[in-house]
C-alpha positions in Angstrom: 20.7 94.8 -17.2 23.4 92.3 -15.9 21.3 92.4 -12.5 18.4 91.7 -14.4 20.6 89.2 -15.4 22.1 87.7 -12.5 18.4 88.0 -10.6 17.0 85.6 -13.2 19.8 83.4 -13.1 19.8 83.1 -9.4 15.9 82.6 -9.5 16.4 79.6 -12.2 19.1 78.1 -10.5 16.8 77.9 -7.0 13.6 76.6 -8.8 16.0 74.0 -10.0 17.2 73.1 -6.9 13.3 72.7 -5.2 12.0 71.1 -8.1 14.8 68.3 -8.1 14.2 68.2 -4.4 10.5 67.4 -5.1 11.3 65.1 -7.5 13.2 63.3 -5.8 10.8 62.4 -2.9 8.0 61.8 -5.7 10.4 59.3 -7.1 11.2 57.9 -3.7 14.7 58.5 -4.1 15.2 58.5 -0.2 13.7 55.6 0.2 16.1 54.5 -2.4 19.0 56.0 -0.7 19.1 53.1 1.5 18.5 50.8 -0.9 21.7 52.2 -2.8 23.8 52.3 0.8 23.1 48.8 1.4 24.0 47.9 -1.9 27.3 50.2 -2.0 28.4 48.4 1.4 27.7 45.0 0.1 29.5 45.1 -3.1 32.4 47.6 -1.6 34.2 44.6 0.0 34.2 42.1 -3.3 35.3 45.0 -5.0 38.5 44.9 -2.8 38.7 41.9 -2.9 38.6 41.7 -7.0 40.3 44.9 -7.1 43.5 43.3 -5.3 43.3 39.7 -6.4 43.7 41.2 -9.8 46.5 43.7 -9.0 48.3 40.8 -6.8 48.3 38.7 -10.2 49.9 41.4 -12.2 52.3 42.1 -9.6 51.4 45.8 -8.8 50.4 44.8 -4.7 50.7 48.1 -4.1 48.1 49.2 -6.1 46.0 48.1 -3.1 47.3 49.8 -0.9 47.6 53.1 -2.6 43.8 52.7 -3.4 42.6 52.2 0.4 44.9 55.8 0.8 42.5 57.0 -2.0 39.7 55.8 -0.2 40.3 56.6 3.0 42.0 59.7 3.5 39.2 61.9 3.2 36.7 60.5 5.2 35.0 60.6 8.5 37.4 58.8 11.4 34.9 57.1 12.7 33.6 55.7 9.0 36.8 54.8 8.3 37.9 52.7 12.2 34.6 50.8 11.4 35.8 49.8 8.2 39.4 49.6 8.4 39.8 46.1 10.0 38.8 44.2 7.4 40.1 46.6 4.3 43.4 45.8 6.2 42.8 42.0 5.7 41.7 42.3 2.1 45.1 44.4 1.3 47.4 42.3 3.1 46.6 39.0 1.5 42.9 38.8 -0.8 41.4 35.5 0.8 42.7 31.8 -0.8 41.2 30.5 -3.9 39.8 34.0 -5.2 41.0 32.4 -8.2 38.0 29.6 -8.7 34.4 29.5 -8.7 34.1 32.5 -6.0 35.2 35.1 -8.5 32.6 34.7 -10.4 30.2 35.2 -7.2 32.5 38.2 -6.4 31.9 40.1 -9.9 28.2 39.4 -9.7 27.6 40.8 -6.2 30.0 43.9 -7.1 28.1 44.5 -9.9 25.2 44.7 -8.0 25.8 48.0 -7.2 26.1 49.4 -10.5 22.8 47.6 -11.8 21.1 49.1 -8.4 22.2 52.6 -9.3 21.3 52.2 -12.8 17.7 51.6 -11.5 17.6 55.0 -9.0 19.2 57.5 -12.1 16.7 55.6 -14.9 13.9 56.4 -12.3 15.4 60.0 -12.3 15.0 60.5 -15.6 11.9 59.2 -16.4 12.8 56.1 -18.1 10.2 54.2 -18.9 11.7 51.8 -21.0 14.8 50.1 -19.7 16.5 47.2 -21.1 15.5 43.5 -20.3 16.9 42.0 -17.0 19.5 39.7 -18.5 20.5 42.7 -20.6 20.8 44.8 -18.2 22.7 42.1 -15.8 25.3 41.7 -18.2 25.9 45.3 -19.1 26.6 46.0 -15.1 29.1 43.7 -15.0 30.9 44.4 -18.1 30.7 48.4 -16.5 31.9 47.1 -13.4 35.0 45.3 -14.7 35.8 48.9 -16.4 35.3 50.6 -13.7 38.1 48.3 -12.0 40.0 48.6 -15.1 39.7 52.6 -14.9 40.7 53.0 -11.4 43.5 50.3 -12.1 44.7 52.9 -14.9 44.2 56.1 -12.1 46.7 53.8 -9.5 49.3 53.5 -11.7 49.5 57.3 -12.5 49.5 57.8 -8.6 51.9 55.4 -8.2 54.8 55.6 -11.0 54.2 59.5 -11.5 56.1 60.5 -7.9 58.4 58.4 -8.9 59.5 60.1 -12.4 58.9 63.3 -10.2 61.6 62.4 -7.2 63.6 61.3 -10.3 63.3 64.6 -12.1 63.5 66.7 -9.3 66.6 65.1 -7.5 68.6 65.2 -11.1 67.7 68.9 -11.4 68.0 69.7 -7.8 64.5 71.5 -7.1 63.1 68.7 -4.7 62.2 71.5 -1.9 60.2 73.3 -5.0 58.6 70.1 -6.2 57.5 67.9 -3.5 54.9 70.5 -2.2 53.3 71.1 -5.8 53.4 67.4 -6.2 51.5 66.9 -2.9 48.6 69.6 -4.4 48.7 68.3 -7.9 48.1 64.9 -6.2 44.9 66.2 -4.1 43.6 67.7 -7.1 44.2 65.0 -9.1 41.9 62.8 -6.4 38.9 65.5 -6.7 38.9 65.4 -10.7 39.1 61.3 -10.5 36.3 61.6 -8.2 34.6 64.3 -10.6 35.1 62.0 -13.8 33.9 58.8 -11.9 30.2 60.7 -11.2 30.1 62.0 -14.7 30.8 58.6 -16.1 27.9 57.0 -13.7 25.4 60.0 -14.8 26.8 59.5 -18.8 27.3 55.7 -18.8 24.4 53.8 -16.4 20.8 55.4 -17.4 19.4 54.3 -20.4 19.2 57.3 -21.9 21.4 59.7 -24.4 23.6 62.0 -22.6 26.3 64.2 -23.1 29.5 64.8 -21.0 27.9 68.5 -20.6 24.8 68.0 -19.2 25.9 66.3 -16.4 28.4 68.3 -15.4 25.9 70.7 -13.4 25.1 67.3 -11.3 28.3 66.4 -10.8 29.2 69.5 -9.1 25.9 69.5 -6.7 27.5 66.2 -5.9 31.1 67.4 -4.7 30.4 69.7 -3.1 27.1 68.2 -1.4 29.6 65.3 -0.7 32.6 67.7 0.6 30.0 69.5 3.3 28.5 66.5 4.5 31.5 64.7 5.3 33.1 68.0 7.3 29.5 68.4 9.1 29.3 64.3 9.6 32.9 64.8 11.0 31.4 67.3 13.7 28.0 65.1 14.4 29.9 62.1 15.4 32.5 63.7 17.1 30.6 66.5 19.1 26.5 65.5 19.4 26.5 61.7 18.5 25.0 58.7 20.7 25.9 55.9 18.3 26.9 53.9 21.1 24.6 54.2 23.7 22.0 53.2 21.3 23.6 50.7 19.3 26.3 49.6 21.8 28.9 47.1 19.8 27.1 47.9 16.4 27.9 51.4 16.1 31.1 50.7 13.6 28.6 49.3 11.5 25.8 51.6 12.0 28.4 54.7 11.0 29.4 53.2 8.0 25.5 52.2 6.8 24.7 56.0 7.6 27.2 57.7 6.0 26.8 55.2 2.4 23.3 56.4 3.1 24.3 60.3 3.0 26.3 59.8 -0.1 23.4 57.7 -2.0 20.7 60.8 -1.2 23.2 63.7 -2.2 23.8 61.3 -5.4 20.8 60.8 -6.2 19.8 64.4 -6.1 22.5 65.4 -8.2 20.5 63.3 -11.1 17.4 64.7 -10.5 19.4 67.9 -10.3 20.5 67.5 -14.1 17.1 66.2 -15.1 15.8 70.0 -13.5 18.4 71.5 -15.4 17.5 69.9 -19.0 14.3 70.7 -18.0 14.4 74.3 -17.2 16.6 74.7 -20.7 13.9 73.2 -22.7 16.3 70.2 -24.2 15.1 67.1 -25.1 16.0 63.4 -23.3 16.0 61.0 -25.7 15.0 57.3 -24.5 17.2 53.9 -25.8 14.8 50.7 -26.0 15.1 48.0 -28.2 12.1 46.9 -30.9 11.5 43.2 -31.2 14.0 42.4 -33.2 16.5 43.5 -30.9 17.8 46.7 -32.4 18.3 49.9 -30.6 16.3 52.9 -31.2 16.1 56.3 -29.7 12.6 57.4 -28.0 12.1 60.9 -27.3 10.3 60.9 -23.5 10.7 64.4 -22.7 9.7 67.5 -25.3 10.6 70.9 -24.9 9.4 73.6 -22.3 8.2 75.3 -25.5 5.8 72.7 -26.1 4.9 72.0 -23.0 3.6 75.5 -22.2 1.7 75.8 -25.3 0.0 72.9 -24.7 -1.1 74.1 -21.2 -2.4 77.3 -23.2 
């Protein structure tokens, strides 16, 4: 019986994973990849730039530097020398008058991102019904200043919690004990940030109802999707790559618009992944769209496997 089980499971779980990998070429999601990649790269510098204009007002500088650790210290060597430079720049000193007119350009083009991804995971799930342009416009940036709001909450935990910990563990004389526990507590605590900050994208940016569990089974196609390709990236570039004899002088840039790429397919997957999933349980996906007077209702796109089969009978 529990192989019966386990068999069916098994067989569920891999006609989840083709069927999300064919709908994600039927929805172009490749194609879309670079789409997202160019639009990640684009807005990743603003965001630095907003990210440490703001932290520099409020007088937490370090905030900036603590997030380029967090950005940085997991990822391919080469990815990260192409990028570096300039992140180094942005850190030590955001660029003069921030503060005017440019800002305003700065949120817009950062947002950009989250309106572009919004697109990709409402084409996912079969929304065909999203919100008017303007609508949508100003819902990515309001998303995008609490996204810079949430990771300015996850930098201060990284930054004033090893202090209470020295402090603690110096007054009680266990520092040997601590500071390695602290150092794992402090990786894991970077994996479930990550973890949350793909669940809030899959909850948060299609227009569609969701709940925290449903894209949980995403989110971890997504980690660890993300975790192997940057170890087997690592071994491309540094063992089989010709970057530079084709690109010459461009290869920095070429690295880094390849590996946002990787990351946009894998995420991208991961949605149709849940979308499978939902699927394959027989649960509903229940559509937002507005009625002319502006309201928001809820529009059932998808019905039940149940339904579905008996209508094929």
């Amino acid at each position: 019986m529990r192989r019966k089980t386990l068999n069916k499971a098994l067989n569920t779980c891999m006609e989840c994973f083709l069927k999300a990998a064919r709908s994600m070429m039927r929805h172009d999601g490749v194609e879309h990849a670079g789409y997202l990649a160019f639009l990640g790269l684009l807005s990743f510098f603003p965001f630095l730039i907003f990210f440490v204009s703001i932290t520099g007002l409020l007088g937490q500088s370090k905030m900036g530097d603590q997030l380029v650790i967090l950005l940085t210290e997991h990822l391919p060597h080469d990815f990260v020398a192409a990028l570096l430079p300039r992140i180094e720049e942005i850190v030590s000193g955001p660029p003069q008058g921030i503060f005017t007119f440019a800002i305003l350009a700065t949120i817009w083009t950062a947002s950009s991102a989250v309106e572009g991804t919004r697109t990709i995971l409402n084409r996912a799930y079969h929304v065909s019904t999203p919100p008017a342009y303007v609508m949508r416009r100003l819902l990515s940036i309001v998303q995008f200043i609490g996204l810079t709001l949430g990771i300015f909450i996850a930098m201060a935990v990284l930054i004033f919690a090893p202090v209470v910990v020295h402090g603690v563990s110096k007054f009680l004389h266990i520092e040997a004990i601590i500071t390695p526990i602290w150092n794992t507590i402090r990786v894991g605590f970077s994996g479930l940030l990550l973890a949350f900050m793909v669940s809030l994208s899959y909850y948060w940016l299609p227009n569609i109802n969701q709940t925290w569990k449903r894209v949980l089974p995403g989110t971890f196609m997504v980690l660890v999707g993300w975790m192997l390709m940057a170890v087997g990236f690592s071994i491309y570039l540094k063992n089989f790559a010709q970057v530079n004899v084709v690109y010459g002088s461009l290869q920095g840039i070429i690295i880094a618009i390849l590996f946002f790429y990787l990351v946009a397919v894998i995420y991208i997957y991961g949605a149709e992944f849940n979308y499978q999933v939902e699927h394959m349980r027989g649960h509903r996906i229940e559509e937002k769209e507005e009625d002319p007077q502006g309201k928001v209702v809820v529009k059932t796109t998808v019905k039940t496997i149940k339904k579905k089969r008996i209508r094929k009978t």
